[in-house]
C-alpha positions in Angstrom: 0.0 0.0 0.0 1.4 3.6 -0.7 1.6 6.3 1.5 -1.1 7.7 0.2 -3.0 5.0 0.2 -2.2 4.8 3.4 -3.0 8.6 5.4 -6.2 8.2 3.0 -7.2 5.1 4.8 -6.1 6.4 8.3 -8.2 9.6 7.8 -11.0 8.7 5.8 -10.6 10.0 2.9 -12.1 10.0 -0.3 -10.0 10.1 -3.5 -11.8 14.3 -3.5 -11.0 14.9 -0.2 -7.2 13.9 -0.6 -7.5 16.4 -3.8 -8.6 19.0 -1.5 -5.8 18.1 1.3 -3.4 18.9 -1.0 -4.9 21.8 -2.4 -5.0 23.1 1.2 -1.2 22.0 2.6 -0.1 23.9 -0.5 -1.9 27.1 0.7 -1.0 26.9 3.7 2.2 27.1 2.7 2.4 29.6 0.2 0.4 32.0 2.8 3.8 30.8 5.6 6.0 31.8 3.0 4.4 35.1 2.3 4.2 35.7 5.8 7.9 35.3 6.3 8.5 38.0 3.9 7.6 40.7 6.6 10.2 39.2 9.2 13.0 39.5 5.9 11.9 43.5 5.8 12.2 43.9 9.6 15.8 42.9 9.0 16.5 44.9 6.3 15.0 48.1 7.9 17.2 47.6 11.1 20.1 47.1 9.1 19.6 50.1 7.0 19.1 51.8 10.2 22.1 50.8 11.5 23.9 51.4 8.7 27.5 50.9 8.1 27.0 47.1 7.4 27.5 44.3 4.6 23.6 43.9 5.2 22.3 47.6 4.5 20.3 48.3 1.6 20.9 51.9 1.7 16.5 51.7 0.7 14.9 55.0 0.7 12.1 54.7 3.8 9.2 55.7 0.7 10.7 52.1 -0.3 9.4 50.3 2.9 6.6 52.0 2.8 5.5 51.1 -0.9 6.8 47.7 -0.4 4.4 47.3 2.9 1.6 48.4 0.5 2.3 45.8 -1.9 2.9 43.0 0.4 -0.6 43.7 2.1 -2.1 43.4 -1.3 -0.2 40.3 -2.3 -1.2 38.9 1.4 -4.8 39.8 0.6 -4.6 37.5 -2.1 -3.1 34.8 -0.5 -5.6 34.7 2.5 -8.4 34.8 -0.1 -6.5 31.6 -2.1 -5.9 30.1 1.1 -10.0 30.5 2.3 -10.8 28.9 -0.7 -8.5 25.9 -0.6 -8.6 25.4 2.9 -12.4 26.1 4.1 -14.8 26.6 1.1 -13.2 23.0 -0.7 -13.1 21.4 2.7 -16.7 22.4 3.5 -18.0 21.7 0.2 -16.9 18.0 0.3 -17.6 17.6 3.7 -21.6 18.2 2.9 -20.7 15.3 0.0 -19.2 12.7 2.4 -22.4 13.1 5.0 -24.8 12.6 1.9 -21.9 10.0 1.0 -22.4 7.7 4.0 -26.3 8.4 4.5 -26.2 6.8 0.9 -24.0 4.2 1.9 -26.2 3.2 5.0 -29.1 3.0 2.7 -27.7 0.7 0.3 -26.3 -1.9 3.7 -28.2 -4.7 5.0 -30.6 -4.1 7.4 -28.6 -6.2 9.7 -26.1 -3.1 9.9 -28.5 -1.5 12.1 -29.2 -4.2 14.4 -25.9 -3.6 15.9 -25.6 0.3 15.5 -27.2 2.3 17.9 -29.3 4.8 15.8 -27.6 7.8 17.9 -24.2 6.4 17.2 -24.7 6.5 13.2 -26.2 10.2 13.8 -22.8 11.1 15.6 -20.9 9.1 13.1 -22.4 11.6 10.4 -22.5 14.9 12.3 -19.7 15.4 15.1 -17.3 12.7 13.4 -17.1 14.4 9.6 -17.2 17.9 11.9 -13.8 16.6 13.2 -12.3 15.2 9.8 -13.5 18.5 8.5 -11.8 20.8 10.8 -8.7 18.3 10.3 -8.6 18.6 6.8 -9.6 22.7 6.8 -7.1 23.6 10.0 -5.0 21.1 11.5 -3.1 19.2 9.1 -2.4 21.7 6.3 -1.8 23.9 8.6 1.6 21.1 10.5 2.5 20.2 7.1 3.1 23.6 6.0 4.7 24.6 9.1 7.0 21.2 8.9 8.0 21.8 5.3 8.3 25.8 6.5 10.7 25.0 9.2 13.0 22.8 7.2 13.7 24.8 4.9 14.1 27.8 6.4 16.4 25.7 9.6 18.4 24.2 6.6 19.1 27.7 5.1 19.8 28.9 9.0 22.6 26.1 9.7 24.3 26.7 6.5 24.3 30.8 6.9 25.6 30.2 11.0 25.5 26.3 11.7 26.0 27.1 15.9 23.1 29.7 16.0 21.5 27.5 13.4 21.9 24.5 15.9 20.9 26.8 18.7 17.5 27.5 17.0 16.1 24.1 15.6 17.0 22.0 18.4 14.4 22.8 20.1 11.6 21.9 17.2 12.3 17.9 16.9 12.6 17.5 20.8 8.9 19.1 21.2 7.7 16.7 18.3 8.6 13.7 19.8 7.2 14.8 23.0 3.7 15.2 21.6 4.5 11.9 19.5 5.2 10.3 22.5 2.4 10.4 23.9 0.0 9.9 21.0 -1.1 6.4 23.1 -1.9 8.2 26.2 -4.0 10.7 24.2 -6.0 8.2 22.4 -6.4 6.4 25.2 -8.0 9.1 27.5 -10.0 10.4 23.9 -11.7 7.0 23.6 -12.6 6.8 27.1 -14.0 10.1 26.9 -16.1 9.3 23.3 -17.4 5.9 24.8 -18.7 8.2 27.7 -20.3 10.5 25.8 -21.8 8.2 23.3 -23.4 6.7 26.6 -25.1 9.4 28.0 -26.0 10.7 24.4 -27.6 7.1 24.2 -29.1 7.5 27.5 -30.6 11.4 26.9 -32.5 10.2 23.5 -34.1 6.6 25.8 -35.1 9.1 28.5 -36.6 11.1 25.8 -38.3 8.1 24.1 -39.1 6.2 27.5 -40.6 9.5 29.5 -44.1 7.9 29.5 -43.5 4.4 31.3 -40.5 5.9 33.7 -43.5 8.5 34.7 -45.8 5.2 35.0 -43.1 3.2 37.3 -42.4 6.2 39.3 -38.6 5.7 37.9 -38.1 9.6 36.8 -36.0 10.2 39.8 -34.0 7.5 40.2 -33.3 7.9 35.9 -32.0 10.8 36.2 -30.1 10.2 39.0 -27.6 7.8 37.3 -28.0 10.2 33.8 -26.4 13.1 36.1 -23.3 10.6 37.3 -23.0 9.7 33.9 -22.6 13.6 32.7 -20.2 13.5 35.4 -18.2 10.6 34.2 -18.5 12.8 30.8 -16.8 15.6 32.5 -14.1 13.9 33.9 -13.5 11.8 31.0 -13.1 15.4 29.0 -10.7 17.1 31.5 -8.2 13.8 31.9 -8.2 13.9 28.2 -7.6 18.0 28.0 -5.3 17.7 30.6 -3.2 15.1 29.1 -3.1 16.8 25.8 -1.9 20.4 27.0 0.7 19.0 29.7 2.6 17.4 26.7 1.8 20.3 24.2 2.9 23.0 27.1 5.7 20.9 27.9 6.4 20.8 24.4 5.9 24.8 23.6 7.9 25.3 26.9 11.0 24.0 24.7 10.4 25.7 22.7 11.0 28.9 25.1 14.5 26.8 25.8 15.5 27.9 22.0 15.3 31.1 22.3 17.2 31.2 25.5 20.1 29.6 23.5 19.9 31.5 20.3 20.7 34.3 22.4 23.7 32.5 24.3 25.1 31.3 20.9 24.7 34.6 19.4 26.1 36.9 22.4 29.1 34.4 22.8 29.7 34.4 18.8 28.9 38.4 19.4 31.6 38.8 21.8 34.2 36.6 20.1 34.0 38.8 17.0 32.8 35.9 14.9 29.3 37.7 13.4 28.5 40.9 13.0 25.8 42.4 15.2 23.3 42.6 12.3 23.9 38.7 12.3 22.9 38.7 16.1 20.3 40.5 15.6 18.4 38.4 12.8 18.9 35.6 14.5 16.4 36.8 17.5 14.4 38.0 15.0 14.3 34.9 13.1 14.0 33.0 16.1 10.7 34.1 17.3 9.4 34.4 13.7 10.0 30.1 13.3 8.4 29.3 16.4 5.3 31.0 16.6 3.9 28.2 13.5 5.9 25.2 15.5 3.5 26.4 18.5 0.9 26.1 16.2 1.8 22.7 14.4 2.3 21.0 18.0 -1.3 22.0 19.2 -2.6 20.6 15.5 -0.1 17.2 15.2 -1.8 16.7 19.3 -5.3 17.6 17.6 -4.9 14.9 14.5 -3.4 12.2 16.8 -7.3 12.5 19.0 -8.9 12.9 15.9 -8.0 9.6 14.0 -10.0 7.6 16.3 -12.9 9.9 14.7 -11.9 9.0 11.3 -11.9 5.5 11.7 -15.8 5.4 12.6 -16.1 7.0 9.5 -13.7 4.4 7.4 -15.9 1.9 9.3 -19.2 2.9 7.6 -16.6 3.2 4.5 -15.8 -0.1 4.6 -19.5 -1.5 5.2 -20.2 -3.9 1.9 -23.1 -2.5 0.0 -26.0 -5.0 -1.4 -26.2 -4.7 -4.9 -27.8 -6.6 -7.7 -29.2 -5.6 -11.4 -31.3 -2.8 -11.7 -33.6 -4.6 -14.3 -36.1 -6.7 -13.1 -39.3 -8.3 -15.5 -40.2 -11.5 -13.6 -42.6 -13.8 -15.6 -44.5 -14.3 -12.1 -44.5 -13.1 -8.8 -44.0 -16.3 -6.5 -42.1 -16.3 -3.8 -40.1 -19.4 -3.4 -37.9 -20.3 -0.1 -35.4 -22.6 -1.5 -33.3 -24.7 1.6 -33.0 -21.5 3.2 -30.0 -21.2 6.5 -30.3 -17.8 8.4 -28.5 -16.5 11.5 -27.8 -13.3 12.5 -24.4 -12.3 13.5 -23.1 -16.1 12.7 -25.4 -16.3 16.4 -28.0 -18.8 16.8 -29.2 -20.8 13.8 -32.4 -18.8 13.3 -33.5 -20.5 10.1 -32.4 -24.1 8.9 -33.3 -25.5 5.2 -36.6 -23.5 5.0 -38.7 -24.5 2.0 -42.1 -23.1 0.6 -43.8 -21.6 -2.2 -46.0 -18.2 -1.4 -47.5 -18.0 -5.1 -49.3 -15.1 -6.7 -53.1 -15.0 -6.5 -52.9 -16.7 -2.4 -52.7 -15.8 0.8 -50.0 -17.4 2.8 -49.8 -17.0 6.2 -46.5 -17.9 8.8 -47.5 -19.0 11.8 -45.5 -20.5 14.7 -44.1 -20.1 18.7 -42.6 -16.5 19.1 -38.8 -16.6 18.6 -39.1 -19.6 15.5 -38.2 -16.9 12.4 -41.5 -15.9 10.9 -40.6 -12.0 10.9 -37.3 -13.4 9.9 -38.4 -14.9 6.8 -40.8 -12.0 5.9 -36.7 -9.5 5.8 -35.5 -12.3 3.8 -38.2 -12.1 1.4 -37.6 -8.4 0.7 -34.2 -8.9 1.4 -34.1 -6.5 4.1 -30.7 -9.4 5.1 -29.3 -11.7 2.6 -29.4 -15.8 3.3 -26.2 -17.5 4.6 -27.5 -20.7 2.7 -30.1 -21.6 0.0 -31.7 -19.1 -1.8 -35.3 -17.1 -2.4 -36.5 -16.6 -5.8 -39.5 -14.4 -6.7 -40.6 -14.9 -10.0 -37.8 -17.6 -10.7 -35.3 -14.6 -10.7 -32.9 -15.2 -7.2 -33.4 -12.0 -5.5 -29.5 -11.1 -4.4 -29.2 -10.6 -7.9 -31.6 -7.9 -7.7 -30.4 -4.2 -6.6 -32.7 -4.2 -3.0 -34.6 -0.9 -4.2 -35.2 -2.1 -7.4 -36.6 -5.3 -5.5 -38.6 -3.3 -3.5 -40.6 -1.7 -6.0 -42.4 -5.2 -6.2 -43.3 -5.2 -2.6 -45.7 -3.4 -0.2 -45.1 -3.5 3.3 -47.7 -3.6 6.1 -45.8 -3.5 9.5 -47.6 -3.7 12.8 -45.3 -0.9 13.9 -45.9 2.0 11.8 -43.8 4.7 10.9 -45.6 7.9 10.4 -43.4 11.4 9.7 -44.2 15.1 11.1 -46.4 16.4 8.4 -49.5 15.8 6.7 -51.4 13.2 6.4 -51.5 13.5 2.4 -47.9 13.6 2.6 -47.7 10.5 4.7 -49.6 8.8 2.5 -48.0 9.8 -0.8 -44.8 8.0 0.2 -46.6 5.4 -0.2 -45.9 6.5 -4.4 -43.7 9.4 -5.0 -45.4 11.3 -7.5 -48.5 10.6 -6.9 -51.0 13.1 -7.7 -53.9 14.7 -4.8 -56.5 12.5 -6.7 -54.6 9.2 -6.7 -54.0 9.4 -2.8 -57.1 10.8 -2.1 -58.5 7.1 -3.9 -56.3 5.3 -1.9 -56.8 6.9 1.9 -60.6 5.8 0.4 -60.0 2.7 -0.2 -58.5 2.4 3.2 -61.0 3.7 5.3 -59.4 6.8 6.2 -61.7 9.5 5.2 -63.7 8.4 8.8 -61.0 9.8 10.6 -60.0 12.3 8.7 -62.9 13.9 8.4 -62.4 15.0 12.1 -59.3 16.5 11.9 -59.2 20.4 12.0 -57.5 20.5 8.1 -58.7 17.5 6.7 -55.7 16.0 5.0 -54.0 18.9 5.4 -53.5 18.6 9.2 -50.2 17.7 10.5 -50.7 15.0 12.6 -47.3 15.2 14.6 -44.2 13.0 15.4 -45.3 9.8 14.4 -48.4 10.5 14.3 -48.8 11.3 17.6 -52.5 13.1 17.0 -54.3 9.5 15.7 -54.8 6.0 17.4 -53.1 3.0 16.5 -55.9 1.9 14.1 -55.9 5.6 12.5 -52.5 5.4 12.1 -52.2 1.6 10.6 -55.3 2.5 8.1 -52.4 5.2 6.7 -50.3 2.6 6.3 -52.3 0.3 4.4 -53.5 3.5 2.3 -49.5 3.5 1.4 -49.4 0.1 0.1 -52.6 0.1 -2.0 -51.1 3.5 -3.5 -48.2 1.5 -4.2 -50.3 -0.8 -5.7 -47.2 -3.9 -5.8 -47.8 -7.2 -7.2 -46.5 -8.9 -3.6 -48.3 -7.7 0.3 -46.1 -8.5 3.3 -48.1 -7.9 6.1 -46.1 -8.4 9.6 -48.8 -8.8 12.5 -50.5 -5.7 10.6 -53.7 -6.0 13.2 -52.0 -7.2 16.3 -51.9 -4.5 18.7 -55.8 -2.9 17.5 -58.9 -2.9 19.6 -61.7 -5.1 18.3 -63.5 -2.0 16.4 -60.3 -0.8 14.6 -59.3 -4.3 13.6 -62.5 -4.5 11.9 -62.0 -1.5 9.8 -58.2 -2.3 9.1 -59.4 -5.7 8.0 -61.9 -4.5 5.8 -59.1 -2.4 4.4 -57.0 -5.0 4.0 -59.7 -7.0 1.8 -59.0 -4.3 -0.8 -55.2 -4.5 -0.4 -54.6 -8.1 -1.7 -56.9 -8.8 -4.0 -54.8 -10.6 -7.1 -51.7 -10.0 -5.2 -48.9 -12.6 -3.5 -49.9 -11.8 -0.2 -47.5 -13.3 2.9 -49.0 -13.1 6.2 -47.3 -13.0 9.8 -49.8 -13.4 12.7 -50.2 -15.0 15.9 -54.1 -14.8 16.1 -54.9 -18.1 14.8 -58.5 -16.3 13.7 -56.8 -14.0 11.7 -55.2 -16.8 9.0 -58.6 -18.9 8.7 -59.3 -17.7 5.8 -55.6 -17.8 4.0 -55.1 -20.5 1.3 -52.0 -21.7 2.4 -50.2 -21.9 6.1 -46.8 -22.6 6.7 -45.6 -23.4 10.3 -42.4 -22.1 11.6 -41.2 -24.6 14.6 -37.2 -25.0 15.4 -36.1 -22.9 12.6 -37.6 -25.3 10.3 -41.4 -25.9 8.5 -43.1 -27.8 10.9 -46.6 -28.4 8.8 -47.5 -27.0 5.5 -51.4 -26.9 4.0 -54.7 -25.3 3.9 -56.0 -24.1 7.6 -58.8 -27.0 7.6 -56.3 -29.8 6.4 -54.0 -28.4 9.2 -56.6 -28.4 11.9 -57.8 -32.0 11.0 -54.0 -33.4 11.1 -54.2 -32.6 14.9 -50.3 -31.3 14.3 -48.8 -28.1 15.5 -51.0 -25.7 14.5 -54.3 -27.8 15.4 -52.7 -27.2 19.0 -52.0 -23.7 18.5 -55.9 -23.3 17.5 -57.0 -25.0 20.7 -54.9 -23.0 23.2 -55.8 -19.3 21.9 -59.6 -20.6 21.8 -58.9 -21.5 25.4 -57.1 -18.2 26.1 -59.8 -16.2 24.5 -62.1 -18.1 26.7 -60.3 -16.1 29.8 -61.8 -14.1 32.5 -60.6 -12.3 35.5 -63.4 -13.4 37.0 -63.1 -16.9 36.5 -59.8 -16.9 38.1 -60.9 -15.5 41.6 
């Protein structure tokens, strides 16, 4: 791997990004060089004022002063060149890598997201590219600029007066390696500090989310009594890591201070021996101060970059995440779903699926029933291939589906969760995602067809209302009768429905149902439920037990064969036949 290869990798960067770095170090230097160019007149007007000297230029003082004029212009336009490369490039492609990775993550496997905290990928993209973006805009252009600076200029130094040459850049090297160092001790106390905050920002958003049942358990106080000692542990976690970074930078800087102090022995000694000219003396302090005010810089930046690689490399991570992909034409001569020996696990975990077979084909309803825990939501996220299998394959249509691009595959399916997701807006809006493009008219149909115009009708602006965060403003049967409105917007050949009814009242499962019946008609229509009622009417049934299908038929033939399912029937009749009452 080359070196570039390399710092790209370590930092994050895109092939745009490295572009941009460059772009910027050059800059940066050009503007270092430029600025130098006022310490070089400070020498020639105290030599001229001397006078008498090998180093007077004998310059008219209208000279300085027309040469001042110039070199504000010319450093002007440097600090304009040096915006643009440095901050405006920087910023630009820092806006690309955020829209970058929320493209990436929407390309990943859903199983991505089973082991990211959603509040970690938010930080990932905000207050991790904020870092690689002030790295790339300040930091590193800035200490590769001021490294290249400071060689030269030390190289011409030791070759004009090697002692007071020595005297000067011993300093720089030692105060490097005492911020390299202790690059493990500061990534060390940085990670510790990020794995603190990540906590307590995961903490913040489930008090947020979880308000209503800690207010129900009376657990408020105690919450937010361990939330306060974690913002604590935050706090200390920030200072150690402070701390630790400006003791070595300070100590650094403070030898820097020691390089002066010499310079000025070297000199007065080489002074007083008659070996330089005072003029010499002179430049040298001059000089002196001039190289170290950048190096103070650079050692403040090199401590900066060291803390933020760790940042960067949760952003290679999401980098490095394999995308699904597959061909973006799909014509399938049918729209069967077949399970074909199918092997699932997640995480290479428990076997959650082992050589599943069936046939869900178009025109039926096929419902998955089984024990909680046995894989029927599983097999529904295969299907659309929310995850990919680790063994077998599923066809739909005869066409294998990982060879499909997942959004392409998707505009075959509509999905009918029990858990909807609704967005802040209105409720037109909600439903045209359900098709985007879809005119007033054709949504308008569809909330029809789904029963939503009861409902609606109520609101204070119709369709128009906004119906807040999730549709915070409607019931759970309100809400699911948008969903379904979605899907039969969608209008796809193939309905997953995912315990679509489970958590409704009697009355709103009615409706939904009704709803429903409008939804599949003609379709290849999969069916997850546990309420054996709700499947008596489905052509086929497939029972999940073990990872495996336990029974396969129709829902007499099944209840007849006294199997698993004809069990299943028996014990939710007897557990609708529950009372309170009878169990005094």
């Amino acid at each position: 791997m080359s070196l570039s290869d390399s710092l790209k990798e370590r930092w994050g960067l895109n092939e745009k990004q490295w572009g941009n770095l460059k772009g910027a170090t050059v800059a940066t230097l050009v503007t270092d060089l430029v600025l130098m160019v006022p310490m070089m007149i400070a020498i020639m007007f105290v030599a001229d004022l001397i006078g008498d000297n090998q180093y007077d230029f004998d310059l008219d003082p209208w000279a300085y002063v027309a040469i001042c004029i110039v070199l504000m212009l010319v450093t002007g336009v440097v600090y304009v060149y040096e915006y643009n490369r440095c901050f405006f490039d920087v910023y630009q492609e820092s806006r690309n890598v955020r829209t970058g990775m929320a493209e990436r993550m929407r390309k990943v496997p859903l199983s991505f997201f089973a082991k990211k905290d959603p509040t970690d990928l938010t930080v990932r993209m905000m207050g991790d590219v904020t870092v690689q973006e002030t790295a790339l805009s300040h930091w590193i252009p800035a200490l590769i600029a001021s490294l290249v600076f400071t060689t030269v200029i030390g190289v011409m130094i030791l070759v004009w007066s090697p002692l007071i040459g020595l005297a000067i850049v011993w300093p720089i090297p030692v105060a490097f390696l005492m911020v390299f160092l202790s690059a493990g001790r500061q990534k060390r106390e940085n990670r510790r500090k990020m794995e603190k905050m990540e906590a307590v920002t995961e903490m913040i958003q489930e008090s947020l989310e979880c308000s209503a049942d800690l207010k129900a358990n009376d657990a408020t106080a105690p919450y937010l009594k361990r939330l306060a000692g974690k913002l604590d542990e935050v706090e200390g976690a920030e200072v150690r890591s402070e701390l630790t970074m400006t003791l070595f930078v300070v100590g650094g800087q403070l030898v820097l201070k020691l390089g002066i102090a010499t310079t000025a022995i070297a000199g007065a000694v080489l002074l007083s021996e008659g070996t330089i000219p005072l003029m010499v003396y002179i430049a040298a302090l001059i000089m002196v101060g001039s190289m170290y005010n950048p190096i103070n810089i650079a050692l403040q930046n090199l401590s900066a970059i060291l803390m933020a690689e760790d940042h960067c490399e949760r952003i290679q991570e999401i980098n490095d995440i394999g995308m699904q992909t597959g061909s973006e034409s799909f014509d399938p001569g049918s729209y069967d779903i077949a399970f074909e020996n199918v092997g699932f696990s997640y995480d290479g975990g428990r076997t959650v699926l082992e050589d599943v077979s069936f046939i869900a084909r178009q025109g039926e309803v096929t419902a998955l029933v089984g024990p909680s825990g046995e894989g029927k939501s599983t097999v529904a996220r295969l299907a659309t291939r929310f995850w990919d299998v680790d063994r077998g394959r599923i066809t739909l249509g005869g066409v294998d589906i990982s060879t499909v691009d997942p959004e392409t595959l998707m505009g075959s399916y509509s999905i009918v969760f029990q858990d909807v997701v609704l967005f802040n807006t209105t409720v037109m809006e909600n439903i045209r995602i359900g098709r985007k493009g879809a005119t007033d008219e054709e949504v308008l149909s569809a909330a029809e067809a789904a029963m939503c115009d009861e409902f609606v009708s109520a609101l204070p602006e119709g369709y128009g209302t906004v119906i807040g965060e999730n549709g915070g403003k409607l019931s759970g049967g309100e809400r699911q009768r948008i969903s379904i409105a979605r899907a039969i917007l969608k209008d796809a050949p193939v309905i997953i429905m995912d315990e679509a009814t489970a958590s409704l009242d009697t009355e709103s499962e009615s409706r939904v149902q009704k709803a429903l019946s409008r939804l599949v008609v003609g379709k290849t229509v999969l069916i997850i439920a546990h309420r054996m009622r709700t499947v008596e009417e489905a052509d086929k049934i497939v029972v999940l037990s073990g990872g495996k299908v336990a029974e396969e038929g129709s829902p007499s033939d099944l209840k007849e064969s006294g199997g698993l399912f004809s069990r299943m029937v028996e014990l939710q009749n007897g557990s609708d036949a529950w009372s309170l009452r009878g169990h005094r």
